[in-house]
py3Dmol code that shows the C-alpha trace and the ligand (Angstrom):
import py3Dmol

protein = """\
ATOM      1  CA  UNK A   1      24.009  -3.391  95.005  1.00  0.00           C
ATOM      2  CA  UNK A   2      25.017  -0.157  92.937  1.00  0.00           C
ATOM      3  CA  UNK A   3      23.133   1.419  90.431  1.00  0.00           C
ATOM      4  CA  UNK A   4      24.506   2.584  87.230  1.00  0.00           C
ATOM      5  CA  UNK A   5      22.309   4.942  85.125  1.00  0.00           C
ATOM      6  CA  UNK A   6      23.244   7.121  81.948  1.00  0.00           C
ATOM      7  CA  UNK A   7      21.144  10.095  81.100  1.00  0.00           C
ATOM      8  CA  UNK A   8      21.794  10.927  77.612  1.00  0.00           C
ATOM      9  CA  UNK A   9      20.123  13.823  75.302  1.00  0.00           C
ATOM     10  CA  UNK A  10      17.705  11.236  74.697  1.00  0.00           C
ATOM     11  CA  UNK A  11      17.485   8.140  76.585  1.00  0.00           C
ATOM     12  CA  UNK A  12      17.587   7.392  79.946  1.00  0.00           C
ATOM     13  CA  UNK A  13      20.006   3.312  80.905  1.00  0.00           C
ATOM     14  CA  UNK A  14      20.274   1.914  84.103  1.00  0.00           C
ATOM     15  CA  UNK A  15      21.862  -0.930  85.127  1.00  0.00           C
ATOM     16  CA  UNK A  16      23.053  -2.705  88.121  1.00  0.00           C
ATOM     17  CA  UNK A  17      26.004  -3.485  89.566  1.00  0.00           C
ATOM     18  CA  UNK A  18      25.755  -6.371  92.191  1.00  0.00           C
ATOM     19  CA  UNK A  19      28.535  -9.098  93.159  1.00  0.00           C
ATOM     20  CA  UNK A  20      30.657  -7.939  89.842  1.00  0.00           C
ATOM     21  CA  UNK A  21      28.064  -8.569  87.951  1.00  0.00           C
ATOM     22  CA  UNK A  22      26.169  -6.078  85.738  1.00  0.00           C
ATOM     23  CA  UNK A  23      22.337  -6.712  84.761  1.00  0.00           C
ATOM     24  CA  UNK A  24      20.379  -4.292  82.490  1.00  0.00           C
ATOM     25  CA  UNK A  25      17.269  -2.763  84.666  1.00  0.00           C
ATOM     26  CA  UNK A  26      16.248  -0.768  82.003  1.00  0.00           C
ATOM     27  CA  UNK A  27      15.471   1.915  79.672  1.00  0.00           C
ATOM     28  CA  UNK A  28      13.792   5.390  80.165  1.00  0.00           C
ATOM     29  CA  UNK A  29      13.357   8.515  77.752  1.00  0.00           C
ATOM     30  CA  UNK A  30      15.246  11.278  79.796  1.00  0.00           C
ATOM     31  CA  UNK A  31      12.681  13.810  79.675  1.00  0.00           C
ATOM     32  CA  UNK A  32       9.949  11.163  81.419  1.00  0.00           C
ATOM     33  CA  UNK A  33      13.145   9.370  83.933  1.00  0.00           C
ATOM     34  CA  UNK A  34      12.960   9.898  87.857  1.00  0.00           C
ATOM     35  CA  UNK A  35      15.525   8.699  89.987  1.00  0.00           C
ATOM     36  CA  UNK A  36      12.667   8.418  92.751  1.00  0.00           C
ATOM     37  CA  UNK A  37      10.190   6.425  90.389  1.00  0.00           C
ATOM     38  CA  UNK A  38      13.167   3.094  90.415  1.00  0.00           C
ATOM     39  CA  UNK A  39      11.466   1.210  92.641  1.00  0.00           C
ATOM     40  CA  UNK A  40      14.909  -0.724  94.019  1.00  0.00           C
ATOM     41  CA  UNK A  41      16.702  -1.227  97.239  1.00  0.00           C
ATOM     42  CA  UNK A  42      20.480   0.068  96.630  1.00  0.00           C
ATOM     43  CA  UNK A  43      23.094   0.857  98.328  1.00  0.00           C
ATOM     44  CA  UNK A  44      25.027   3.644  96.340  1.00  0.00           C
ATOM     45  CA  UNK A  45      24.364   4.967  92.767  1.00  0.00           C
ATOM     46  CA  UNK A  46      26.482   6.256  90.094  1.00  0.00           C
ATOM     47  CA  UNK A  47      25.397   8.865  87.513  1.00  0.00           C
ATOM     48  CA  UNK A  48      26.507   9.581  84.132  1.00  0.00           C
ATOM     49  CA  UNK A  49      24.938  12.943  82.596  1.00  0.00           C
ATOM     50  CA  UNK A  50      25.663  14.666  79.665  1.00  0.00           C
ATOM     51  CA  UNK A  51      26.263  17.497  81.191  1.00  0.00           C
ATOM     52  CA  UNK A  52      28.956  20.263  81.593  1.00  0.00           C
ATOM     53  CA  UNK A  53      30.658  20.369  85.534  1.00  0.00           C
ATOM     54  CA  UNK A  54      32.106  22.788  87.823  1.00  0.00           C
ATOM     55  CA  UNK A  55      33.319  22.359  91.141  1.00  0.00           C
ATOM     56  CA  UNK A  56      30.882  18.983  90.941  1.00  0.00           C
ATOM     57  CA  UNK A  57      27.756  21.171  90.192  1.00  0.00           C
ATOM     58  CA  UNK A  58      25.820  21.515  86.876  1.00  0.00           C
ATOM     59  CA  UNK A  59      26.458  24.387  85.499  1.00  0.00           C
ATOM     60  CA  UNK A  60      25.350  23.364  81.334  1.00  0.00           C
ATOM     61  CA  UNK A  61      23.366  21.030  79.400  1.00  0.00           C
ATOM     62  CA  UNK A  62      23.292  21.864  75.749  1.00  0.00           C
ATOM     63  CA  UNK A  63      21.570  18.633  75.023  1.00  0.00           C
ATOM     64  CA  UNK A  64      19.061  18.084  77.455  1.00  0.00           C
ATOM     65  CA  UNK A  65      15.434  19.888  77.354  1.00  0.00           C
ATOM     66  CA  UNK A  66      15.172  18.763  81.351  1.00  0.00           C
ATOM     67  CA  UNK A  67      17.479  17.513  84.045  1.00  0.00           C
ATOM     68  CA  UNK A  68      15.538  14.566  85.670  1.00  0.00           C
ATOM     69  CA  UNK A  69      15.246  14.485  89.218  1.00  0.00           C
ATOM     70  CA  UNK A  70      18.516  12.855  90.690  1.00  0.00           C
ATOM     71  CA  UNK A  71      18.049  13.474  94.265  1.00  0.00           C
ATOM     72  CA  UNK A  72      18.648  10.552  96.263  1.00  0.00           C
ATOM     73  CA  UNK A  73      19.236   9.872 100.576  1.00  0.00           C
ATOM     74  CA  UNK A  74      21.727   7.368  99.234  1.00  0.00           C
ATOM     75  CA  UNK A  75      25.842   7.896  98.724  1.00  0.00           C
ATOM     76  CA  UNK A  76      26.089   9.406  94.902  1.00  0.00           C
ATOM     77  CA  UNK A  77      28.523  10.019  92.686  1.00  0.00           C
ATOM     78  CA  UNK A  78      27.472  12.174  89.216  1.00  0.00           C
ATOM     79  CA  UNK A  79      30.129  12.881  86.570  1.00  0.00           C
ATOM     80  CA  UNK A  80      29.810  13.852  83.071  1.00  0.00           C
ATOM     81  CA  UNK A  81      28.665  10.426  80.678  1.00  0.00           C
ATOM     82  CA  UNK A  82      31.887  10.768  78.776  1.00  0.00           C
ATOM     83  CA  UNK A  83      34.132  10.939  81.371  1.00  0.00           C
ATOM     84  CA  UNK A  84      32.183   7.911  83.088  1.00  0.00           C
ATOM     85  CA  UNK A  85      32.413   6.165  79.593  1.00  0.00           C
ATOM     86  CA  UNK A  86      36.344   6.670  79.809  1.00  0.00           C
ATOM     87  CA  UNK A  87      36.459   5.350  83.429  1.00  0.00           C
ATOM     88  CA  UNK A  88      34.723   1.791  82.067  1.00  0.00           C
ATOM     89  CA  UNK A  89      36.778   2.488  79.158  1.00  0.00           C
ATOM     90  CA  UNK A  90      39.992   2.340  81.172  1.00  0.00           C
ATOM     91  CA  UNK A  91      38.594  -0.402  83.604  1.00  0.00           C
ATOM     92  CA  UNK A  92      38.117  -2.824  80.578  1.00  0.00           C
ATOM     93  CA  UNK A  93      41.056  -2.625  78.712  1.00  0.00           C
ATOM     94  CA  UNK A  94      43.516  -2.033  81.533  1.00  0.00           C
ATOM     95  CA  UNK A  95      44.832   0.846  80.464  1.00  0.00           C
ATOM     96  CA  UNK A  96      46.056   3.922  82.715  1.00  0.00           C
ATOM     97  CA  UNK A  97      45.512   6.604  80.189  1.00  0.00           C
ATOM     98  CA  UNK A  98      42.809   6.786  77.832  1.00  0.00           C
ATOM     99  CA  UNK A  99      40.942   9.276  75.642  1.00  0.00           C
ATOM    100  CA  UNK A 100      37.306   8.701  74.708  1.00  0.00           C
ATOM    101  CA  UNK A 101      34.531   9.958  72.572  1.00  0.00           C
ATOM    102  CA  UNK A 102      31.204   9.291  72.852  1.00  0.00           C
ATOM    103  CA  UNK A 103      28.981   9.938  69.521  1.00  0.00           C
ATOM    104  CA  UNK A 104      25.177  10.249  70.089  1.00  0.00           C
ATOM    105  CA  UNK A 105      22.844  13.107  70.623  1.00  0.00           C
ATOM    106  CA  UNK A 106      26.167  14.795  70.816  1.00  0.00           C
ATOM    107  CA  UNK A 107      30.036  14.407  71.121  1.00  0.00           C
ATOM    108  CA  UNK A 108      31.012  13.997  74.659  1.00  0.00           C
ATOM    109  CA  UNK A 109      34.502  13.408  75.601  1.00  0.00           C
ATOM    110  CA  UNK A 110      35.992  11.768  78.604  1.00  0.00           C
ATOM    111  CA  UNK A 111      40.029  11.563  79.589  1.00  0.00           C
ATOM    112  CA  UNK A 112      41.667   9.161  82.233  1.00  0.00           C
ATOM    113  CA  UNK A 113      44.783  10.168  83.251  1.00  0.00           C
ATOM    114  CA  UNK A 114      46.863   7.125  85.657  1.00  0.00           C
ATOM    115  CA  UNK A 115      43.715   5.678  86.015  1.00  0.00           C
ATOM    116  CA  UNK A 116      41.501   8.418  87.234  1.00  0.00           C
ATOM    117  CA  UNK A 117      39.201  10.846  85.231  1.00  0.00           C
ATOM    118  CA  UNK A 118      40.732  14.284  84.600  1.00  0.00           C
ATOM    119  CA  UNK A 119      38.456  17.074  85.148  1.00  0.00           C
ATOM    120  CA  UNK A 120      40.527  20.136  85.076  1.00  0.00           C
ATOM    121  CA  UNK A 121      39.280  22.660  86.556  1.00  0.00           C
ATOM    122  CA  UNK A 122      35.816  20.768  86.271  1.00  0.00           C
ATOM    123  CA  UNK A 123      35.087  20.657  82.837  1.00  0.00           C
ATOM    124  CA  UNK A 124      38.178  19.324  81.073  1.00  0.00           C
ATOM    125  CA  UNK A 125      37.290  16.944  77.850  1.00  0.00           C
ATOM    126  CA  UNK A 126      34.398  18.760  76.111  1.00  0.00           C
ATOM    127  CA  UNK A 127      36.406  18.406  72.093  1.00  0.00           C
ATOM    128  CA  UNK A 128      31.981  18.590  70.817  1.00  0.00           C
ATOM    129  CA  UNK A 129      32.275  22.262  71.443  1.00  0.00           C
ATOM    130  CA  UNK A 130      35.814  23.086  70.172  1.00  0.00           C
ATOM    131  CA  UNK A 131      36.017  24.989  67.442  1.00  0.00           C
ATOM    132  CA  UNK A 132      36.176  23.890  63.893  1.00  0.00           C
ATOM    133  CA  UNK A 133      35.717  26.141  61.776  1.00  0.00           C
ATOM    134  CA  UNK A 134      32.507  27.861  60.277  1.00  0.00           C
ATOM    135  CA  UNK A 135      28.872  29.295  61.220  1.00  0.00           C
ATOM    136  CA  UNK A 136      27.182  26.626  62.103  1.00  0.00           C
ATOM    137  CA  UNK A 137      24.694  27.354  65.400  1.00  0.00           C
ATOM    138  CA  UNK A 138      25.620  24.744  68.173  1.00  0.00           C
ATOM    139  CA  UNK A 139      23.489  23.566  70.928  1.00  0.00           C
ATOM    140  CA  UNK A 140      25.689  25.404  73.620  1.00  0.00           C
ATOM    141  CA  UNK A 141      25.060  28.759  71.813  1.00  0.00           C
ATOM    142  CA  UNK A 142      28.252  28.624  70.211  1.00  0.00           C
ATOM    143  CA  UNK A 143      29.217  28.566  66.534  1.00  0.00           C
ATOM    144  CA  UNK A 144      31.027  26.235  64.473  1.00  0.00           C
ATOM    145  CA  UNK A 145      31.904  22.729  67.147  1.00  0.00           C
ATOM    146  CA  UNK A 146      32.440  19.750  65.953  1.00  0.00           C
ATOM    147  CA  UNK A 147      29.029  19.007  67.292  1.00  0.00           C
ATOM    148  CA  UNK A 148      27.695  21.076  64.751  1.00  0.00           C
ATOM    149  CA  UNK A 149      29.253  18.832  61.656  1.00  0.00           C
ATOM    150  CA  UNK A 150      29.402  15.253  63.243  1.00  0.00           C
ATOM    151  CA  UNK A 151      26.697  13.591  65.472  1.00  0.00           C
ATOM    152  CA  UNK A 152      23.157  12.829  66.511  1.00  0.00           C
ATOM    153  CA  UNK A 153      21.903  16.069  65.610  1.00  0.00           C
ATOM    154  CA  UNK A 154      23.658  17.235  63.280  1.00  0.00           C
ATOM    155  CA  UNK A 155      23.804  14.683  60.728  1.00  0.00           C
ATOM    156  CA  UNK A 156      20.500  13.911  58.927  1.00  0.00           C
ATOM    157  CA  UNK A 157      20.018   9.821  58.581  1.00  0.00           C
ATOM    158  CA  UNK A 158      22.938   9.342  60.571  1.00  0.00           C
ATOM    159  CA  UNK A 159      22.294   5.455  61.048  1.00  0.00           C
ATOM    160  CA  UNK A 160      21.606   4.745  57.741  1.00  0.00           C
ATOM    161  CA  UNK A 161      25.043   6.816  56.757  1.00  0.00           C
ATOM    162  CA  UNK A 162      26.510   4.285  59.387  1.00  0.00           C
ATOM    163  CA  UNK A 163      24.685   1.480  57.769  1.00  0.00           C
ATOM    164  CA  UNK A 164      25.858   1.923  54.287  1.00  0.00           C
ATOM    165  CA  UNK A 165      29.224   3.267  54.879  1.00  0.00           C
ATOM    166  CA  UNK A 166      28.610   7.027  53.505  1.00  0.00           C
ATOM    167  CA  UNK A 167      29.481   8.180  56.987  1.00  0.00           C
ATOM    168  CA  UNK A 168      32.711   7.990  56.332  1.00  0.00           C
ATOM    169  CA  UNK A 169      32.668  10.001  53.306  1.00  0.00           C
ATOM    170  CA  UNK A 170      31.178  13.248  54.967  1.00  0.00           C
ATOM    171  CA  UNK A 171      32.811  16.398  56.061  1.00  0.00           C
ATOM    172  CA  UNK A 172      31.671  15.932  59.639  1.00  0.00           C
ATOM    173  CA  UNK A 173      33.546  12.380  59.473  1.00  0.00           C
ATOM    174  CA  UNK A 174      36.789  14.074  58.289  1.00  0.00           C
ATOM    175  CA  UNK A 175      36.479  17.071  61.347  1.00  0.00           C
ATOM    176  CA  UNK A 176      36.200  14.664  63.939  1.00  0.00           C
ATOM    177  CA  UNK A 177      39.118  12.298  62.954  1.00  0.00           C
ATOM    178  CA  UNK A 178      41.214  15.919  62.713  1.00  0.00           C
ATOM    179  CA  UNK A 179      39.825  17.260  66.196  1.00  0.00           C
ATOM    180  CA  UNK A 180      40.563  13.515  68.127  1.00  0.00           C
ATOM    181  CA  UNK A 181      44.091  13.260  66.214  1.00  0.00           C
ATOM    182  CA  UNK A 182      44.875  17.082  68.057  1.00  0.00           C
ATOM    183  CA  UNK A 183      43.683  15.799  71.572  1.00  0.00           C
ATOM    184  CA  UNK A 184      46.124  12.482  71.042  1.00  0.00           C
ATOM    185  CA  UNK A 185      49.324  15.052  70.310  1.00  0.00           C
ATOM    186  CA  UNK A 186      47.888  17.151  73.496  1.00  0.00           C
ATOM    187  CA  UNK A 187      47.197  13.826  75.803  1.00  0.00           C
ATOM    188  CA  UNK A 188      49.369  11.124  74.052  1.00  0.00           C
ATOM    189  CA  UNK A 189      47.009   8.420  75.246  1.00  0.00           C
ATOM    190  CA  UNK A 190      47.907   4.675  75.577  1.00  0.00           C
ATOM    191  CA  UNK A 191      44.239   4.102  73.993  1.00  0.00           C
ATOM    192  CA  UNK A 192      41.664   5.956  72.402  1.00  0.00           C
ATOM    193  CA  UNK A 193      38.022   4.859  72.546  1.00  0.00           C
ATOM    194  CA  UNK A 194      34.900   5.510  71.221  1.00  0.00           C
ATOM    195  CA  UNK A 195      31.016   4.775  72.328  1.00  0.00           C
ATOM    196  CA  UNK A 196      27.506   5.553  72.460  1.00  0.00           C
ATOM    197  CA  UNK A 197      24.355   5.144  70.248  1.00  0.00           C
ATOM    198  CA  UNK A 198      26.479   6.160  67.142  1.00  0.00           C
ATOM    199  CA  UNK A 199      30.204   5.774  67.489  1.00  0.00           C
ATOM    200  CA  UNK A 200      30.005   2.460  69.225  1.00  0.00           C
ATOM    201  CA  UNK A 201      28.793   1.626  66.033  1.00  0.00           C
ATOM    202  CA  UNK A 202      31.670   3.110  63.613  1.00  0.00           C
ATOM    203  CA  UNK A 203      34.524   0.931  62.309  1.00  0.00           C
ATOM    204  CA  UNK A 204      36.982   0.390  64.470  1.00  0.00           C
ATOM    205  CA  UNK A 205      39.401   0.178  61.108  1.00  0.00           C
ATOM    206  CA  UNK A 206      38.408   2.907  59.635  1.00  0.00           C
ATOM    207  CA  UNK A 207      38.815   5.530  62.139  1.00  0.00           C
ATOM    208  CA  UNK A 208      42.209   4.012  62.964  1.00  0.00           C
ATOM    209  CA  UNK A 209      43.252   4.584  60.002  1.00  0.00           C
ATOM    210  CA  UNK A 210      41.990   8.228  59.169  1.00  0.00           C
ATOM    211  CA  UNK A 211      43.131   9.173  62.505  1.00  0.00           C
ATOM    212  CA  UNK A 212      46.598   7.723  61.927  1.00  0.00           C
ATOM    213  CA  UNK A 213      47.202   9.435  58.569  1.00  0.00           C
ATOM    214  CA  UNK A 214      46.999  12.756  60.661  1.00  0.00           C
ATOM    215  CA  UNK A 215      49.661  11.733  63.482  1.00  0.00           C
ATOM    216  CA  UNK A 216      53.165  10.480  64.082  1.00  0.00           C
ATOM    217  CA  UNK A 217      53.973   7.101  64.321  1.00  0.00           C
ATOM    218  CA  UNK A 218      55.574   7.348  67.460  1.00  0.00           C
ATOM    219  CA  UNK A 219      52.445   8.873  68.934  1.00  0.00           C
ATOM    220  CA  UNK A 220      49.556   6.103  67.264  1.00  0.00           C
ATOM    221  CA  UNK A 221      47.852   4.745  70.511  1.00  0.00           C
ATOM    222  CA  UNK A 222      45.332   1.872  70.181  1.00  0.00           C
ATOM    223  CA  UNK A 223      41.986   2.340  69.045  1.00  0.00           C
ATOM    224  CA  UNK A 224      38.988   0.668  70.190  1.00  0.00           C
ATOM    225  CA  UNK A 225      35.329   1.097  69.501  1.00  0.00           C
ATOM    226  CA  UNK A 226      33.328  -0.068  72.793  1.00  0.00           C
ATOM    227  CA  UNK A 227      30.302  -1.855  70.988  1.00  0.00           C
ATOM    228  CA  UNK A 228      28.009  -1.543  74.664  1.00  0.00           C
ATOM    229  CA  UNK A 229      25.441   0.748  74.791  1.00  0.00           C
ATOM    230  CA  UNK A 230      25.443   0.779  78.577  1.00  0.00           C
ATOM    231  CA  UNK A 231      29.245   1.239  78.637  1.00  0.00           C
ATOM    232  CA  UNK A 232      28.374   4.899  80.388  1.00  0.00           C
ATOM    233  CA  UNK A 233      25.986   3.357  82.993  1.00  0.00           C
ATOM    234  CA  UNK A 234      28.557   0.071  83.533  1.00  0.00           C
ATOM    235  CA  UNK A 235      31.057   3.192  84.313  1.00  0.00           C
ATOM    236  CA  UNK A 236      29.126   4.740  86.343  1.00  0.00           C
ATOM    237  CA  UNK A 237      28.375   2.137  88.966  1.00  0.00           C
ATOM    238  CA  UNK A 238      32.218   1.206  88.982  1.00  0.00           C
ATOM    239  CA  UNK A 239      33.179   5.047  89.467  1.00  0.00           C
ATOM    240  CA  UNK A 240      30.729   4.883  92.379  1.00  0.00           C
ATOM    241  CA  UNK A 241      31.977   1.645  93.720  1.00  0.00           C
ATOM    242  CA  UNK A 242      35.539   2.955  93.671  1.00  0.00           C
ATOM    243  CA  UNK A 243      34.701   6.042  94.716  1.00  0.00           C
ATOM    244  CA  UNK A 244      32.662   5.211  97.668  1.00  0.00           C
ATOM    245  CA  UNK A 245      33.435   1.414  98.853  1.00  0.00           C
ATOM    246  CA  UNK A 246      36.868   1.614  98.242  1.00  0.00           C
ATOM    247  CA  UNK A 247      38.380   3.950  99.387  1.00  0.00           C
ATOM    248  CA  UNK A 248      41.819   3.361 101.586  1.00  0.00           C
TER     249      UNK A 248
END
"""
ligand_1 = """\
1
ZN
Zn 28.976 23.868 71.299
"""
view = py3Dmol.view(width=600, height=400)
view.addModel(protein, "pdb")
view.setStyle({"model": 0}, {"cartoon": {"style": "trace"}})
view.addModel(ligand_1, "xyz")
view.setStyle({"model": 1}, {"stick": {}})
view.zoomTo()
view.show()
């Protein structure tokens, strides 16, 4: 059996992976969660943070107060949450190459490239904290991200804009289709997809169509929004599966 947990600005999700089957454990607020405290017998777990990476250590987390105790004698596997949400992302749909955004406390992005996750030089895929324009303070101690005009934090009510639609009419709305439309000319994915608390919860038509005003034709991948809020703990048990059982 694998574990599978998301730590996320604000809550903590951990599921389990056991004969290809997923089951929801539970849960947690992050700043109360303790890897130690999940009274389970497992054989490997796989860890989605939103975090920033180098050379596979944290080295940033501009949305978490407290990184909870992961320490475990277990195999492990810990990757940034968005790049573990592309990795289920890519598992589900079957596709190779895929670009994905998760919308919650923040904007995390995650990028598979034939079928693995792309780090870069460790933290490739952070579009949250790429600059948009303006003043605005962002959580990383930068000034005006896309973070700072569309998300979690940054937009008051952001539910209820979801809810009734006005989402789509706000400025923060508009930056984001702009700053995903630039990473599909940069990545020309087969599929883009999008996840978490708040854009697993956006219109699928509606951002393919804002997003497709502002590319070529040729380039228009599919879009899909992943309506799972585990879909980052789901990835991260597979990534750990793959990563530790199977390997050849
Ligand atoms: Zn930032």
């Amino acid at each position: 059996m694998i574990l599978g947990i998301d730590i996320g600005g604000t809550n903590t999700d951990v599921v389990l992976l056991k004969n290809g089957n997923f089951e929801v454990f539970g849960s947690f607020k992050t700043k109360d969660f303790d890897l130690n405290k999940i009274d389970l017998e497992y054989d490997a777990v796989g860890i989605g943070i939103a975090t920033w990476f180098k050379k596979g250590k944290i080295v940033k987390a501009p949305n978490l107060d407290r990184i909870p105790n992961i320490e475990t004698k277990k195999p492990k596997v810990v990757d940034n949450d968005a790049n573990c949400f592309a990795y289920y992302s890519a598992k589900v749909t079957g596709k190779k190459n895929v670009l994905s955004l998760t919308v919650g406390t923040g904007i995390g992005t995650g990028i598979v490239v034939d079928g693995k996750i792309y780090h870069g030089d460790g933290l490739a895929g952070e579009l949250g904290h790429s600059y948009v324009g303006g003043r605005r303070k962002c959580k990383c101690g930068g000034y005006g991200h896309l973070e700072c005009y569309f998300g979690g934090w940054a937009i008051k009510n952001i539910k209820e804009k979801i809810k009734n639609s006005s989402i789509y009419e706000t400025r923060g709305f508009r930056l984001f289709c702009i700053a995903v439309s630039n990473a599909i000319m940069l990545l020309n994915p087969e599929i883009v997809t999008f996840g978490g608390r708040i854009g697993g919860r956006l219109k699928e038509d509606v951002i393919s169509e804002e997003i497709s005003k502002l590319i070529p034709d040729l380039f228009k991948p599919e879009f899909k929004v992943i309506k799972d809020d585990y879909a980052v703990a789901k990835g991260s048990a597979m990534l750990a599966k793959d990563l530790i059982f199977d390997i050849r």
